[in-house]
GUVEXDREN-136729 format. One record per residue (C-alpha): residue in three letters; x, y, z; residue number from 1. Coordinates in Angstrom, 3 decimals. Each point is the difference from the previous one (the first is absolute). Layout:
BEGIN
    r         u         v         w    k
  ALA         X         Y         Z  NUM
...
//
This chain:
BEGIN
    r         u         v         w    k
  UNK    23.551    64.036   -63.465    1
  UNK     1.093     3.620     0.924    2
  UNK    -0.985     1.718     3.112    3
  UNK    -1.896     2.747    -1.829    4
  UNK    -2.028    -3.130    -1.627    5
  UNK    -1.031    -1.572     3.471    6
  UNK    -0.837     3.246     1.598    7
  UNK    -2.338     0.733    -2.979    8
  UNK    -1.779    -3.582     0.236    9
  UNK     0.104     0.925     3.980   10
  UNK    -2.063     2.913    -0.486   11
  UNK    -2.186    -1.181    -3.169   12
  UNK    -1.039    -3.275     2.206   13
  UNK    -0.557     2.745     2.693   14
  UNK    -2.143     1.813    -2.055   15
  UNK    -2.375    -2.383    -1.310   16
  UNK    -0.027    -1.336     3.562   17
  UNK    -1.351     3.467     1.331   18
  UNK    -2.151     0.504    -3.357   19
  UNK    -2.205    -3.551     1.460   20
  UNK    -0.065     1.262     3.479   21
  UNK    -1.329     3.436    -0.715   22
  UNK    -2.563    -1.656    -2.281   23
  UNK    -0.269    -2.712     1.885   24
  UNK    -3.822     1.314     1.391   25
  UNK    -1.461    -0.043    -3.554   26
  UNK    -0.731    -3.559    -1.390   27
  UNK     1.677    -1.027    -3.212   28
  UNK     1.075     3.320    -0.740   29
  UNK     3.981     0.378     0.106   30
  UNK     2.678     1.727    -1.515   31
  UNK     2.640    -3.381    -0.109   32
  UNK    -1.394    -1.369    -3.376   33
  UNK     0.673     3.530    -1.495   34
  UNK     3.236     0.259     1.526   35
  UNK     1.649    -3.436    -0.800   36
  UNK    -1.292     1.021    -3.745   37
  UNK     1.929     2.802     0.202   38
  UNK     3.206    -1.277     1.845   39
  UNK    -0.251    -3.347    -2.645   40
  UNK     0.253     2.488    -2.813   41
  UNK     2.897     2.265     1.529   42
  UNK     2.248    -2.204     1.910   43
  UNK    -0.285    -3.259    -1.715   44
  UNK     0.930    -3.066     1.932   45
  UNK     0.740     1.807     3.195   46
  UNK    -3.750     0.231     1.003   47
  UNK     0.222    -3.411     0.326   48
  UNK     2.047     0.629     3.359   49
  UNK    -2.413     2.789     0.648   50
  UNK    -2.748    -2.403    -0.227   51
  UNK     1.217    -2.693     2.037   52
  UNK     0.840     3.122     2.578   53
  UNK    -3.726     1.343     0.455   54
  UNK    -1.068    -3.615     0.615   55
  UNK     2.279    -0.532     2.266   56
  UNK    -0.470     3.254     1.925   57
  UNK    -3.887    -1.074    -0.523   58
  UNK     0.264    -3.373     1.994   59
  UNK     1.973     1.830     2.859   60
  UNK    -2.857     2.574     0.552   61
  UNK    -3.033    -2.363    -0.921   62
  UNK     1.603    -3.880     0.903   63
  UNK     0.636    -2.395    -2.105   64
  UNK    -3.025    -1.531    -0.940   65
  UNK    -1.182    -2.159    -3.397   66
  UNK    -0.269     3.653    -1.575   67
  UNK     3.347     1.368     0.754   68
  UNK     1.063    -3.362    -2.708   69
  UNK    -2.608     1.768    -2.656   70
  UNK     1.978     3.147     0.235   71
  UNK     3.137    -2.298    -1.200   72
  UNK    -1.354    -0.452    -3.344   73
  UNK    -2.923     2.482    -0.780   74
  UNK     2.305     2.670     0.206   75
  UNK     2.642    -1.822    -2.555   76
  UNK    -2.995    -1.354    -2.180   77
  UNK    -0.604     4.162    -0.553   78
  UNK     3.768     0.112    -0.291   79
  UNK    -0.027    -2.290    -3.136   80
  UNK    -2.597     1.128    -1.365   81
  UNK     1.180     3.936    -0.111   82
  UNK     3.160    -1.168    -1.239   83
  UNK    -1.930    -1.945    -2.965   84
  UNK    -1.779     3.362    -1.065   85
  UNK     3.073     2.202     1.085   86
  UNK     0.141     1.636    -2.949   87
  UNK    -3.184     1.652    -0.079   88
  UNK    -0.540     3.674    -0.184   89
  UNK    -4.249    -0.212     0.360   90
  UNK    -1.033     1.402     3.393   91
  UNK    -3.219    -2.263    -0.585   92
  UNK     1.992    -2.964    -0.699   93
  UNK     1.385     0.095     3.770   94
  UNK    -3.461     1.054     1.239   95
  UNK    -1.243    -3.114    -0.988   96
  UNK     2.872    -2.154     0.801   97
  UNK    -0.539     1.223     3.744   98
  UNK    -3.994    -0.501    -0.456   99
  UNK     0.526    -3.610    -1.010  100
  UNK     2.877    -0.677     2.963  101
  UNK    -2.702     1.395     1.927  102
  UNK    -3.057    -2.095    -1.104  103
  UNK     2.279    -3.277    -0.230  104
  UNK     1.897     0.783     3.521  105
  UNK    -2.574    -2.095     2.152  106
  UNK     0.460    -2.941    -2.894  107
  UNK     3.791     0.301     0.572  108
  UNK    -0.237     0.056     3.835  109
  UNK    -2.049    -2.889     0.076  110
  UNK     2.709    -2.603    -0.990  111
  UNK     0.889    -1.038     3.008  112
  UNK    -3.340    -0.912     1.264  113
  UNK    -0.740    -2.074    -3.238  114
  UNK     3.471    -1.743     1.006  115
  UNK    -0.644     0.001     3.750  116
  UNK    -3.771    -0.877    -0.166  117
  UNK    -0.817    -1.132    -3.271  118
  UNK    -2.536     1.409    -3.351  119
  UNK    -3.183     0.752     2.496  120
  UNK     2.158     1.502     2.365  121
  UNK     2.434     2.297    -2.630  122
  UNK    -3.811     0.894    -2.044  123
  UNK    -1.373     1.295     3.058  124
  UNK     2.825     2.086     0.990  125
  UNK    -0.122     1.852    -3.391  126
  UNK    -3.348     0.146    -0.153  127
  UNK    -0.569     1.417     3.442  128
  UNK     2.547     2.675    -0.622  129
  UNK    -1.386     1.049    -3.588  130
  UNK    -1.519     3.327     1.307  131
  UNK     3.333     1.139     1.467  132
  UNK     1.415    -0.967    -3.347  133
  UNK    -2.535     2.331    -2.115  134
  UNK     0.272     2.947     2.370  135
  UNK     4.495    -0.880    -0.138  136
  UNK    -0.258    -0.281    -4.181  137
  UNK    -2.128     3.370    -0.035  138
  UNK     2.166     2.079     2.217  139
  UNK     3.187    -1.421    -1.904  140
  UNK    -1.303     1.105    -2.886  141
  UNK    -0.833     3.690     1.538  142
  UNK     3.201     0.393     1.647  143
  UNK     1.979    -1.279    -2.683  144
  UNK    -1.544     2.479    -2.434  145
  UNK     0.550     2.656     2.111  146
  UNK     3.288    -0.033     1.816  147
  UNK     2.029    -2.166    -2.833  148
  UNK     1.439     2.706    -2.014  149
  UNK     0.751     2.501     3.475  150
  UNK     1.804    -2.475     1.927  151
  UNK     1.470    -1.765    -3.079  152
  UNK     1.551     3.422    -0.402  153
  UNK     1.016     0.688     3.684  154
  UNK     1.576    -3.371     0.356  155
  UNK     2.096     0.489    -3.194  156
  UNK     1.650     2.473     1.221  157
  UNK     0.472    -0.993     3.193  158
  UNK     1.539    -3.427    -1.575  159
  UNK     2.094     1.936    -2.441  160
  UNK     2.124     1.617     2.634  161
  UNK     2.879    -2.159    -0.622  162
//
């Protein structure tokens, strides 16, 4: 990997990092979905390491609790699945691929307690965070719709400066 690759996963990570903690007062609503979309779709595999990075950085500021293990594979999960549609040119398309990351998120994060604690234990995790999921599918949706095509188009060039 060149230098000029690892500084720009260095400051990516960064970014999404600050993007959570500026946001971080508003429930469910966050710019990271919208960004990994975007970095998925321009950088290809190396968001993977940008990923991993922000979690990471997360569990340093926040500990390293059962959710710090969500942020593992939630964040790839959205990984995949932008890579399945990557060719997409529909605005609306991504809209809604954030909505549903958003609506299933609490379903995702609640793995571990179906594996730790069992069906009753996993069902009323997800359940109990349902109304965070609503309000997090909503604004995904929102933001999405609104900042996808600005900061697609930022970010290009930015990445393009090779």
């Amino acid at each position: 990997m060149k230098i000029k690759d690892m500084a720009e996963i260095s400051l990516l990570s960064a970014l999404l990092l600050v993007l959570q903690i500026a946001l971080n007062f508003l429930p469910n609503i966050e710019l990271v979905t919208l960004f990994i979309i975007l970095y998925t779709l321009l950088l290809g595999k190396k968001t993977l390491y940008i990923i991993y990075i922000f979690a990471v950085l997360e569990g340093i500021i926040y500990g390293f609790g059962i959710w710090w293990f969500m942020y593992l594979y939630v964040w790839t999960f959205l990984y995949f699945a932008v890579r399945y549609f990557k060719n997409n040119k529909n605005i609306i398309v991504w809209a809604l691929l954030a909505s549903f990351f958003g609506l299933s998120f609490g379903a995702l994060c609640s793995i571990p307690y179906f594996l730790i604690g069992g069906m009753e234990t996993g069902i009323t995790w997800w359940i109990a965070g349902v109304p965070h999921d609503i309000v997090h599918g909503i604004s995904n949706f929102v933001v999405v719709l609104v900042l996808f095509k600005p900061m697609f188009q930022v970010l290009q060039k930015q990445v393009n400066l090779d």
